[in-house]
C-alpha positions in Angstrom: -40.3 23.6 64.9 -41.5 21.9 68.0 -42.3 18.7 67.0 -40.1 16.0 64.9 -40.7 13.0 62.4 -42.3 10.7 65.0 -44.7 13.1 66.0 -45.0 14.1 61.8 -45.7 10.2 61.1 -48.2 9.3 63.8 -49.9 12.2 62.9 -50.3 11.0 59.0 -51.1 7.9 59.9 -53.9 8.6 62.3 -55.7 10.8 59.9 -55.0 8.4 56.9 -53.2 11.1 55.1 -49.8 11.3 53.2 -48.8 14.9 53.8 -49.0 17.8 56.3 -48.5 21.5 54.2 -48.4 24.4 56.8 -48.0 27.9 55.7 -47.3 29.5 59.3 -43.2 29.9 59.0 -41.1 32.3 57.1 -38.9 30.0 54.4 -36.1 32.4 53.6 -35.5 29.7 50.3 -39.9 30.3 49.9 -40.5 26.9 50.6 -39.0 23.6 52.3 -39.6 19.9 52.3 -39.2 18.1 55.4 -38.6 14.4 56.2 -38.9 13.6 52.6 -42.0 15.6 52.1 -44.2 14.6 54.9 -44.2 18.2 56.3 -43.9 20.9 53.5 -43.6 25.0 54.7 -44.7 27.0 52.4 -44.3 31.1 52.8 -46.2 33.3 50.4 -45.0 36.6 51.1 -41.5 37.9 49.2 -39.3 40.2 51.0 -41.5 39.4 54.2 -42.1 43.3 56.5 -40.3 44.3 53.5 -36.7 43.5 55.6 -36.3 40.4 55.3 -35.3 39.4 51.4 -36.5 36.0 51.4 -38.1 34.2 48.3 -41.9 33.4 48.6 -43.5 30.1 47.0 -46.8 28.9 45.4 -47.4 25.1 45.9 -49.6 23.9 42.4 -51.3 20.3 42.7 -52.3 18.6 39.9 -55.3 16.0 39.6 -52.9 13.4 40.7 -51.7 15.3 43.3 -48.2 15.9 42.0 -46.6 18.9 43.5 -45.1 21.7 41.9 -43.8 24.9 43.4 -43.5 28.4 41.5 -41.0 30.5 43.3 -41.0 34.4 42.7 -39.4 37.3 44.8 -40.9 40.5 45.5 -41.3 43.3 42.7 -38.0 46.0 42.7 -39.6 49.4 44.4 -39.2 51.2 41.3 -41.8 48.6 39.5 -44.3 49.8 42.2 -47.0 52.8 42.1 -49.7 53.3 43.5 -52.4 51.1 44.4 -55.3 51.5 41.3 -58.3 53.2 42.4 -60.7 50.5 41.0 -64.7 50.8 41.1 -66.1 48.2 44.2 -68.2 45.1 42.6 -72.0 46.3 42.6 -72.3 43.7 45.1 -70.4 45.5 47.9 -72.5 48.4 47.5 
């Protein structure tokens, strides 16, 4: 990162906001809170270049804003086959 908690804070406060969630880091661990949760990274894709073994993470919010995350790793290469040939939508054709 490039920027710390001062910038993170004068950020929040002049947008009247509470929380910054970026998605634009790989999170060996999936996902990781920063300056108690202002700035949350959140990486979606396990086993990034498929090299890199990290985790990936989902962040749920609930009507109240709560945050939960749902961790998962990538699938073992012998669990994948080939893509499925599926039919396009009638409305890409």
């Amino acid at each position: 990162m490039i920027f710390g908690v001062k910038l993170v804070d004068k950020f929040l406060k002049t947008n009247g906001i509470d929380c910054i969630v970026r998605a634009h880091q790989l999170i060996n661990e999936g996902y990781r809170l920063h300056w108690d949760s202002k700035l949350i990274t959140i990486w979606s894709a396990p086993n990034y270049c498929y090299r890199c073994g990290n985790a990936a993470a989902v962040l749920e919010l609930d009507e109240n804003l709560n945050k939960v995350f749902k961790k998962f790793n990538a699938a073992p290469e012998d669990f994948k086959g080939p893509p499925l040939k599926k039919p396009l939508p009638e409305y890409f054709l």
